[in-house]
C-alpha positions in Angstrom: 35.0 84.8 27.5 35.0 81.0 27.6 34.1 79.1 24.6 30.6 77.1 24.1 32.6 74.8 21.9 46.7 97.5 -18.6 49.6 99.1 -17.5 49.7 102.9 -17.4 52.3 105.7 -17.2 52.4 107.5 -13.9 54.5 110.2 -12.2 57.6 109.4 -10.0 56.8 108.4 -6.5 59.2 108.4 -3.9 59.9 105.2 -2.7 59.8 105.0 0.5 68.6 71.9 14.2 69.9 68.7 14.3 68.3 65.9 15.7 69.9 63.6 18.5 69.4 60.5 18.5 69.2 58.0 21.2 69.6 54.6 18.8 71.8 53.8 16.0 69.1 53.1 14.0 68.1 54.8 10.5 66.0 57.9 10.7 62.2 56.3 10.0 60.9 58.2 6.9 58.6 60.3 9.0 61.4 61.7 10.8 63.6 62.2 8.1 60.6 64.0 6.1 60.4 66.3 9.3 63.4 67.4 9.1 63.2 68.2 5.3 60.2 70.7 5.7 62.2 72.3 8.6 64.9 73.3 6.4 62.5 74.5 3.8 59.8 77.1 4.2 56.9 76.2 6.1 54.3 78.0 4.5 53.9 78.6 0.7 51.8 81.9 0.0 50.6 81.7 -3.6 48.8 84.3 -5.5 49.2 88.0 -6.5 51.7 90.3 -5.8 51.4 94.0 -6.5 52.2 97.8 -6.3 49.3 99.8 -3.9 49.4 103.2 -4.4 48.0 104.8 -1.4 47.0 108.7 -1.0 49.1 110.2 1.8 45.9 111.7 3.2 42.7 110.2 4.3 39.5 110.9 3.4 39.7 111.7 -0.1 38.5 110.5 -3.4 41.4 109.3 -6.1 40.7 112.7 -7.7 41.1 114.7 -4.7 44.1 113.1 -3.1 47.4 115.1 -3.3 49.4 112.6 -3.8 50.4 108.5 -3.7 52.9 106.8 -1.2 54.2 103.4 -2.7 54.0 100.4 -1.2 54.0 96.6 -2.0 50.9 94.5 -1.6 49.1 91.5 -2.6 47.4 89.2 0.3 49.3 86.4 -0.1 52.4 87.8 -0.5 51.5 89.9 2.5 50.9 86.8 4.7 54.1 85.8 3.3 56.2 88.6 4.8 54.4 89.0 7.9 54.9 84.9 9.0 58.5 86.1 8.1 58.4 89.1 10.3 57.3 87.1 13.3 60.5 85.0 12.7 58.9 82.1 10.2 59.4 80.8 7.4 57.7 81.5 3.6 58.0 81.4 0.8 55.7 83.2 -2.0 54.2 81.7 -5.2 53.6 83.8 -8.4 53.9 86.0 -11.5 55.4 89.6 -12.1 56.1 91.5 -14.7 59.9 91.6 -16.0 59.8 95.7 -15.5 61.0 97.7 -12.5 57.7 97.2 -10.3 58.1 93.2 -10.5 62.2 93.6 -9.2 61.4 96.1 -6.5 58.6 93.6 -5.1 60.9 90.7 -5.4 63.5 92.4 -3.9 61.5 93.6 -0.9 60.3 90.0 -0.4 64.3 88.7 -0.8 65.1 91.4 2.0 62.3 90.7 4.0 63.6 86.5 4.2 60.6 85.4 2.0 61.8 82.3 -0.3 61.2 84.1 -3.8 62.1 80.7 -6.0 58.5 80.1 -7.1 58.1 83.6 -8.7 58.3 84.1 -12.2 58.6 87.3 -14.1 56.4 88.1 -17.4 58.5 89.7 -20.5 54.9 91.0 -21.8 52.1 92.0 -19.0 53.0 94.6 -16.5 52.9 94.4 -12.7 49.6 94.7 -11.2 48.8 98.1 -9.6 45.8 99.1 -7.1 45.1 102.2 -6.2 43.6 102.6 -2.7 41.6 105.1 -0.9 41.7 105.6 2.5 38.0 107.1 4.0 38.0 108.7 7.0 38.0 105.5 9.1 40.4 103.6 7.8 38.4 101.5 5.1 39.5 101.1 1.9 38.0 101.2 -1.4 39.7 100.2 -4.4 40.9 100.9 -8.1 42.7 98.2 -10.1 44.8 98.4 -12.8 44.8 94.9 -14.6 44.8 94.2 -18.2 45.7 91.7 -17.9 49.0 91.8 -15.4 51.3 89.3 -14.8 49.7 87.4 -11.5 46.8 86.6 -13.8 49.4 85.2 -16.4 51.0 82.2 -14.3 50.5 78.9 -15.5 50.5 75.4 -14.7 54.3 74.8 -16.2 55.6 77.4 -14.0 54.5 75.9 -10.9 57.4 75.2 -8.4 56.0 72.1 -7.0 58.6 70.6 -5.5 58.5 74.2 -3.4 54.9 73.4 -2.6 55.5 69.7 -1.9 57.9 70.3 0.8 55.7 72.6 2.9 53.7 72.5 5.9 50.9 74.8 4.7 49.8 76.4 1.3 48.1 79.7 1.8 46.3 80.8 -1.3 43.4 83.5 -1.5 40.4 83.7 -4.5 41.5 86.5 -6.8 43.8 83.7 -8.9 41.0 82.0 -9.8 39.3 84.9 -11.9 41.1 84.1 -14.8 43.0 81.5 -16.9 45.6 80.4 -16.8 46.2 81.3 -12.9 43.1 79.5 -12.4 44.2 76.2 -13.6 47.5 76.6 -11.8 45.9 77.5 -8.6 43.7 74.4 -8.7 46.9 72.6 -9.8 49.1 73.6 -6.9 46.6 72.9 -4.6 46.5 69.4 -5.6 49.7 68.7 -5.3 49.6 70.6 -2.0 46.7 68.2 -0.9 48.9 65.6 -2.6 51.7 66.1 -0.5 50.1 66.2 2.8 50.3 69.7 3.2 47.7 72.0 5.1 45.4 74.3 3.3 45.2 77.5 4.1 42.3 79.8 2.2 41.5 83.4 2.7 39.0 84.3 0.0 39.9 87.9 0.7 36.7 89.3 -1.8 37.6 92.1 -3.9 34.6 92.3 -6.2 35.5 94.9 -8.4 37.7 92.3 -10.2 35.2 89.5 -10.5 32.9 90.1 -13.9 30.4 89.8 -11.4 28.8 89.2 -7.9 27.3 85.6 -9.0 30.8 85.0 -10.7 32.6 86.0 -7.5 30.1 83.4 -5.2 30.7 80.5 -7.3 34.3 81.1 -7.8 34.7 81.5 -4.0 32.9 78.7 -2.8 34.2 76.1 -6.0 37.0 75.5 -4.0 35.4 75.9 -0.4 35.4 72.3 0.7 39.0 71.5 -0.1 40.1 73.8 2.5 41.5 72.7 6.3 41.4 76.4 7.5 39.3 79.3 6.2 39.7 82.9 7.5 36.6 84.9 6.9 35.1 88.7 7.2 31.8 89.5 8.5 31.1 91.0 5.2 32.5 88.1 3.6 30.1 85.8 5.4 27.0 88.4 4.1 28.3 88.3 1.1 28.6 84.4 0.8 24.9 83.2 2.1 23.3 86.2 0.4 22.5 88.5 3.3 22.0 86.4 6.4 23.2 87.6 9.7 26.7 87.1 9.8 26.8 87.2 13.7 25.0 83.8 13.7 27.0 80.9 15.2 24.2 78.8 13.1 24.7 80.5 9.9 28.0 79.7 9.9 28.2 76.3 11.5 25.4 75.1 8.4 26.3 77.2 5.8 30.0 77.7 5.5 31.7 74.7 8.1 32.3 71.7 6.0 32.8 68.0 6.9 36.4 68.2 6.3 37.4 71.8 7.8 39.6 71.7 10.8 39.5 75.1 11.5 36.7 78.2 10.5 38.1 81.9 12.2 35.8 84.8 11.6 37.6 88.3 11.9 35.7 91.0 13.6 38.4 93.8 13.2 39.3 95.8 16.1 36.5 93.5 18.0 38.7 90.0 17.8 38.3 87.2 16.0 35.5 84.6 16.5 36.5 80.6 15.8 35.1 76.9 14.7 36.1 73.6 15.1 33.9 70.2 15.2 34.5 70.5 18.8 34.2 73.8 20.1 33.9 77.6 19.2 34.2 80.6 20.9 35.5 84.0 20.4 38.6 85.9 21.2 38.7 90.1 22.1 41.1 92.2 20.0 43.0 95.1 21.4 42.2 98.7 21.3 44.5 100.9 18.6 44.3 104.2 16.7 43.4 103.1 12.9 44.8 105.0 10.4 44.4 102.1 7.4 43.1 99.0 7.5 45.0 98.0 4.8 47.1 94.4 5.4 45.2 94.1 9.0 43.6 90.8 7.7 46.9 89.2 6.0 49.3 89.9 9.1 45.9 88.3 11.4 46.7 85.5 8.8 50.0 85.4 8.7 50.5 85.3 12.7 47.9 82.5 13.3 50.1 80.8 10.1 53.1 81.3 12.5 51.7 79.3 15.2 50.4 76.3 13.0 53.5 75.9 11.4 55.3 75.5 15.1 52.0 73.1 16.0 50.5 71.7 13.7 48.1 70.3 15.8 46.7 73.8 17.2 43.1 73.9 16.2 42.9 70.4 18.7 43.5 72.4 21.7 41.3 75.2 22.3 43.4 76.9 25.2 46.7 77.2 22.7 44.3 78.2 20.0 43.0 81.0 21.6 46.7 82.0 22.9 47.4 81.8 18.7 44.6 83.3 17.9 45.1 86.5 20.6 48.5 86.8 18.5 46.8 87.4 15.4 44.6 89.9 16.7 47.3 91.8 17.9 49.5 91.5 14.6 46.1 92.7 12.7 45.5 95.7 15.4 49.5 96.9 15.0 49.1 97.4 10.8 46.4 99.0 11.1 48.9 102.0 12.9 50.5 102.6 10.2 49.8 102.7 6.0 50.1 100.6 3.7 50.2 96.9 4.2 54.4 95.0 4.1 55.9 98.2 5.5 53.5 98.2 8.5 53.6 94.5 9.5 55.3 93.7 13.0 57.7 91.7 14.2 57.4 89.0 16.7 59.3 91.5 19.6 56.9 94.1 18.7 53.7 92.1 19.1 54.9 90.1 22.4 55.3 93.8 24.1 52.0 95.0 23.0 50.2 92.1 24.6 52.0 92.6 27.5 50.9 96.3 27.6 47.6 95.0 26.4 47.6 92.6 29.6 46.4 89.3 30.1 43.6 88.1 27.7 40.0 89.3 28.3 
């Protein structure tokens, strides 16, 4: 269609370019700062990082379920290793604990090329864990286990900000501002983001059972909402936000949630596309039909594909017919994790979505 415009004990789980140049003239600063962010990572994905435990069977309650397959998580760190996937590059931003969980997860970012030099590793709190039920669609429900854990525990002084400075986009996500001190050192980072002339990224990704409450989650959500250049949104998120209205509105979104300063609002409508806002135009863009068998990640490899293309074009969100190409991409990195569970070990490669949207065919 054309656009209008607390740790816990637990069993044992098995674990699964050089520039030519035409003068002999210095490099202008501009240049020279170009090639700087190229040979560090383009996007910084700060936030939590964690363990999901996810039954091996769907349907079930956490009582009822058999058993647990492990398998990393964490949305920013997930966006992190997806934009690697697709042959980008990230780095990830955050705390662990110093125990076994917090090495696996930084090894399995280290393996999967993410730039692990902004994560720091707690001697006291535990990694985070989240235990996820699968219904028999696909959607998830969640159990935390945070008391606190070591995400929550970052702080301003352990900010890698010359990591942050030398990036194209910062990514970040709502669940580190719950508590202090990750909340002051999320709001510091993305000053010196801003600072630096970096794009802001922000997925609120709501997960209420970990704000003290709904009002709490609201305000935290929005504090920040008009700092952002891009926002990714849910349709439940957009419910959720202006307190019930119809989140299929073009109106309710263009008045309530785009901002004077936002270049870019997408709306995900899972296996339906993705629906986006600019001050010029908006329009909508089809998914692609897939077996679900967990949701899980879907949102954060969307994310982390349409990060992909910004980071080769900065520019995207001015030119609506590369936009929607980018934005067709995403859908189709969402629609592949869904095939599988868990959310890292199911995120595709760039190889993997270019032949599904050829088998998918040209876009609808």
């Amino acid at each position: 269609m054309a656009s209008s415009r607390s740790s816990m004990m637990i069993g044992c789980f098995p674990i699964g370019g050089s520039f030519k140049r035409t003068t002999s003239h210095l490099p202008s600063s501009r240049s020279k700062e170009r090639r700087e962010r190229k040979k560090n990572p383009q996007v910084v994905c700060f936030g939590e990082l964690l363990i999901d435990f996810v039954p091996t069977v769907a349907g079930v309650s956490l009582a009822e379920a058999p058993g647990f397959k492990k398998a990393p998580g964490g949305a920013p760190a997930n966006v992190a290793v997806g934009i690697s996937r697709l042959g980008g590059s990230a780095a990830f931003l955050g705390k662990v604990g110093d125990d076994e969980f917090g090495h696996m997860l930084a090894n399995i970012l280290k393996e999967n090329n993410v730039d692990t030099s902004g994560m720091r590793f707690d001697k006291e709190a535990r990694t985070a864990l989240a235990f996820v039920t699968l219904r028999s669609d696909g959607e998830r429900e969640f159990m935390f286990f945070r008391n606190p854990s070591a995400d929550m525990l970052l702080t301003e002084a352990e900010l890698n900000k010359d990591l942050i400075k030398k990036s194209t986009i910062f990514h970040y996500g709502s669940i580190s501002l719950i508590e202090e001190p990750c909340k002051s050192a999320h709001l510091t980072a993305m000053q010196v983001a801003k600072k630096a002339g970096c794009i802001l990224s922000y997925d609120p990704n709501l997960r209420l059972a970990l704000w003290p409450s709904a009002e709490a989650a609201r305000t935290g959500i929005m504090s920040i909402w008009d700092q952002a250049d891009i926002i990714k949104i849910s349709e439940e998120e957009i419910e959720f936000l202006t307190g019930g209205d119809n989140p299929y509105d073009d109106n309710v979104v263009l008045t309530k949630l785009f901002h004077p300063n936002l270049k870019l609002l997408i709306v995900t409508e899972g296996p339906n596309g993705c629906r986006y806002y600019t001050k010029d135009f908006h329009g909508r863009v089809g998914g692609v039909k897939v077996e679900c068998v967990d949701t899980t990640g879907a949102g954060d490899a969307f994310v982390g594909g349409l990060l992909n293309s910004l980071a080769s074009n900065p520019q995207l969100f001015k030119d609506e017919k590369k936009l929607r190409v980018a934005l067709r991409f995403a859908n189709v990195c969402g629609a592949i994790t869904v095939t599988q569970r868990g959310a890292i070990p199911s995120l595709p490669t760039k190889e993997v979505v270019l032949k599904k949207l050829e088998e998918a065919g040209a876009e609808a």
